[in-house]
C-alpha positions as CSV (number, residue, x, y, z in Angstrom):
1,X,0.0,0.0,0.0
2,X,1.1,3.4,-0.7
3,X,2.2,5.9,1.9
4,X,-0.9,8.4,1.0
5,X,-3.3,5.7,0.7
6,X,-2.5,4.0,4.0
7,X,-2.8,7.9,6.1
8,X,-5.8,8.7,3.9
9,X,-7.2,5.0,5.8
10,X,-5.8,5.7,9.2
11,X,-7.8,9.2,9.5
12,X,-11.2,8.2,7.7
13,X,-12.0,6.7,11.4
14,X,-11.6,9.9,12.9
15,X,-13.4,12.2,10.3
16,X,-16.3,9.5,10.9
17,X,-15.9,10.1,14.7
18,X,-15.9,13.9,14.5
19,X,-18.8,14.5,12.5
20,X,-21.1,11.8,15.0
21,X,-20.1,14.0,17.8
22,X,-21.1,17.0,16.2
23,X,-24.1,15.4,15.2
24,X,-25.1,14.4,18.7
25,X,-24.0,18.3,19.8
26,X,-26.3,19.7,17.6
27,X,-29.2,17.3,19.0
28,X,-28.8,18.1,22.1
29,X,-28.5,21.5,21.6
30,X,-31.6,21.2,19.8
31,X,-33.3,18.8,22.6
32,X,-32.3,21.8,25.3
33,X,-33.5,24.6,23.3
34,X,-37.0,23.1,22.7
35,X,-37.1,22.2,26.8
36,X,-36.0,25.5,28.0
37,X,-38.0,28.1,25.2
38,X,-40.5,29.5,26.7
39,X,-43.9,30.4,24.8
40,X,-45.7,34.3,25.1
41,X,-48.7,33.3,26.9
42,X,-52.3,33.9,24.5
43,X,-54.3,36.5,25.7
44,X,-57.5,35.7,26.9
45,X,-58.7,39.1,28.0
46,X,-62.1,40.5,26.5
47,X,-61.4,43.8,24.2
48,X,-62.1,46.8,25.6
49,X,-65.7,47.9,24.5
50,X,-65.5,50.9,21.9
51,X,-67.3,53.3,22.2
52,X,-68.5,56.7,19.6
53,X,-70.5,60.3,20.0
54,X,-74.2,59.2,19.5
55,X,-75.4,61.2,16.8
56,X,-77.3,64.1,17.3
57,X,-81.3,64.7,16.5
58,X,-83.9,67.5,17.6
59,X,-86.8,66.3,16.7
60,X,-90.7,67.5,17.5
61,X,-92.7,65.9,20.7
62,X,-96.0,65.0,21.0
63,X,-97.1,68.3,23.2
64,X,-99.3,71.4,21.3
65,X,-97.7,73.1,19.9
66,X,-94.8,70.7,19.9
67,X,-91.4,71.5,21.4
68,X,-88.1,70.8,19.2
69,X,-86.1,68.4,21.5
70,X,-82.5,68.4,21.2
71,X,-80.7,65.5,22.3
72,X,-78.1,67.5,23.1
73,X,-79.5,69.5,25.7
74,X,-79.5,66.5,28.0
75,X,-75.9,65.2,27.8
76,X,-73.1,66.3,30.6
77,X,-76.1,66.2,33.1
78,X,-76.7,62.6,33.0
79,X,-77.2,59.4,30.7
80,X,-80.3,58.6,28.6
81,X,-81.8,56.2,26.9
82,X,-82.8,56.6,23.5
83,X,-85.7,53.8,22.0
84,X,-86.8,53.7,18.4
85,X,-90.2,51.8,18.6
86,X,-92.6,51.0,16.3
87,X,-95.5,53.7,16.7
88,X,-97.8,52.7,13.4
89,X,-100.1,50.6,16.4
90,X,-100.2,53.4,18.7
91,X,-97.3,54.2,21.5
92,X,-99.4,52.2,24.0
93,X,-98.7,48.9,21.9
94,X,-95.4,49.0,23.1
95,X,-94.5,46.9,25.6
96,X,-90.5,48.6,25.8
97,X,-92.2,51.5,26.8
98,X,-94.4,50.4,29.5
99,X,-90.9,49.1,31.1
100,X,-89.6,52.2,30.8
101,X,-93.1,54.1,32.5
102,X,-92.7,51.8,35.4
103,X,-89.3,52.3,36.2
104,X,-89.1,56.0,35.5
105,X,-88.8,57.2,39.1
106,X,-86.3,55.4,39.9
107,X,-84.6,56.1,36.6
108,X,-84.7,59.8,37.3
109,X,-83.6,59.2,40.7
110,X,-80.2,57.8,39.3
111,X,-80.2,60.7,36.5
112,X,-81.2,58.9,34.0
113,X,-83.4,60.6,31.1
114,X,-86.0,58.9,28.4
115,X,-86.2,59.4,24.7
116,X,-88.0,57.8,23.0
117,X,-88.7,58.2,18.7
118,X,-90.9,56.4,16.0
119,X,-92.6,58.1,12.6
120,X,-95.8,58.9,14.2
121,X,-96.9,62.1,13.8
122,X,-97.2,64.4,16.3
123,X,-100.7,64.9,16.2
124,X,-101.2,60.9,16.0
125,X,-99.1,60.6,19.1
126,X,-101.3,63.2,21.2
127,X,-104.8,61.2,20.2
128,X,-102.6,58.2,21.4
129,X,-102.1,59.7,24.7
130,X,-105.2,61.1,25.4
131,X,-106.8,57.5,24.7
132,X,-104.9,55.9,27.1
133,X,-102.1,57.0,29.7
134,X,-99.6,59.7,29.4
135,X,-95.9,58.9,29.1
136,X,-93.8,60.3,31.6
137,X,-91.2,61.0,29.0
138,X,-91.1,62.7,25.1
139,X,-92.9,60.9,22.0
140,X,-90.5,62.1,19.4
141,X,-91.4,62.2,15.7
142,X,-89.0,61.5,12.9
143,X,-91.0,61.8,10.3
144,X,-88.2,62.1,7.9
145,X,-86.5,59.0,9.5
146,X,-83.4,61.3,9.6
147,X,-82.8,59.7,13.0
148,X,-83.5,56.3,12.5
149,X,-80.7,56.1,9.5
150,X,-78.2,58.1,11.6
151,X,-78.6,55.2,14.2
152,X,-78.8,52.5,12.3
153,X,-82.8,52.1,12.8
154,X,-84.0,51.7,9.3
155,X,-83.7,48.9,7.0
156,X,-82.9,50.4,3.3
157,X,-83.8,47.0,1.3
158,X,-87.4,46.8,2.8
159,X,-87.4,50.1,3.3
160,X,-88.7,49.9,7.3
161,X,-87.8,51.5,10.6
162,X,-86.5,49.2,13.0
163,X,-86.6,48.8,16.7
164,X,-83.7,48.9,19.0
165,X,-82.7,51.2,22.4
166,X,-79.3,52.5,23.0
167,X,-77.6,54.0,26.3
168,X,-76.1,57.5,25.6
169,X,-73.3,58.3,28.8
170,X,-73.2,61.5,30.3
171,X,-70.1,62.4,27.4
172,X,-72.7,61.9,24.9
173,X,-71.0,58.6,23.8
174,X,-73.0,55.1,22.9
175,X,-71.3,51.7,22.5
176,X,-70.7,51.4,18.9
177,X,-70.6,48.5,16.4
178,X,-67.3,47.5,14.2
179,X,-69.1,45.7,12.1
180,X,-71.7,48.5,10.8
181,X,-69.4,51.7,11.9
182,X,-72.6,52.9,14.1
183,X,-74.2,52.9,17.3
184,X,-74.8,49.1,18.7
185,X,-78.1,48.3,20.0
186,X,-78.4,46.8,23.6
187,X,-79.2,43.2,23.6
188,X,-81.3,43.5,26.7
189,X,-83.2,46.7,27.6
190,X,-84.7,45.3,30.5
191,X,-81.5,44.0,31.8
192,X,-79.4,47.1,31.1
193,X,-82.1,49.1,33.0
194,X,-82.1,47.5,36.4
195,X,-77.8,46.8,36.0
196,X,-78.2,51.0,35.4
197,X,-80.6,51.1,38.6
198,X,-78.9,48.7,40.8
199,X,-75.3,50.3,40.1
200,X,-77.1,53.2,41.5
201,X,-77.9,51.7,44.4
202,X,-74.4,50.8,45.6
């Protein structure tokens, strides 16, 4: 055998030997890192409800002559709640607003204010009230529907108001919807009045 040959033989053992033991570095380097990394725990916290400046109305009550009632002119003082209903039936239909009738003292105790708007006329809503028992708070009319579009109230493919009450804070602000860019509808009127009420309480 030649002299080349016979090193080239003696040191193939130790190139073998060399590249297992950096092999079995790099696996355990690898076996360590996957032990010792530590993960960025998921957040499981509920996003922060947003919130937007409820658009403004002034629209006419049901009085004679009517008043112009400016939303407005009840924000900074305390928080209201505004209620499209569905007046075509008469205001006394409405059951939403027979909840709201017999907790309005202790709504106005806690400075809380009523609004409440549909497309009845104002005429329609006084012969409405005279039949049957007076509201505590304003009938507002938006004839125009002005209102009801600027709070997401009216359905433009079948071309009807809709029914829904918000909660306006005392900044003039109302939860707001990401999906529609607009005021967001409580879920529960009932509910959200006596949480309002009780949080009073305390």
């Amino acid at each position: 055998m030649q002299p080349n040959r016979l090193n080239e033989s003696l040191l193939l053992p130790d190139r073998r030997l060399w590249l297992l033991g950096a092999a079995a570095v790099v696996i355990v380097g690898l076996c360590v890192f996957r032990v010792t990394r530590t993960y960025a725990p998921q957040s499981t916290a509920t996003p922060a409800a947003q919130t937007g400046p409820a658009p403004a109305f002034e629209l006419y009550d049901e009085n004679s002559p009517s008043h112009l009632v400016r939303l407005s002119a009840y924000l900074g003082r305390q928080r209201v709640f505004v209620v499209f209903y569905d007046g075509s039936q008469g205001a006394h239909h409405s059951q939403v607003l027979d909840v709201l009738r017999t907790e309005w003292p202790k709504l106005r105790k806690a400075d809380v204010y009523v609004l409440v708007i549909s497309k009845a006329l104002p005429q329609e809503n006084r012969k409405d009230m005279a039949a049957h028992e007076k509201y505590p708070f304003p009938l507002l009319s938006d004839v125009d529907l002005s209102a009801h579009r600027a709070w997401g109230r009216y359905d433009e493919q079948r071309r009807l108001p809709l029914e829904g009450a918000f909660l306006v804070d005392r900044r003039g602000d109302v939860a707001w919807s990401r999906e529609t860019g607009g005021p967001e509808p409580l879920a529960n009127l009932e509910a959200t009045v006596q949480a309002v009420l009780g949080s009073h309480g305390d």
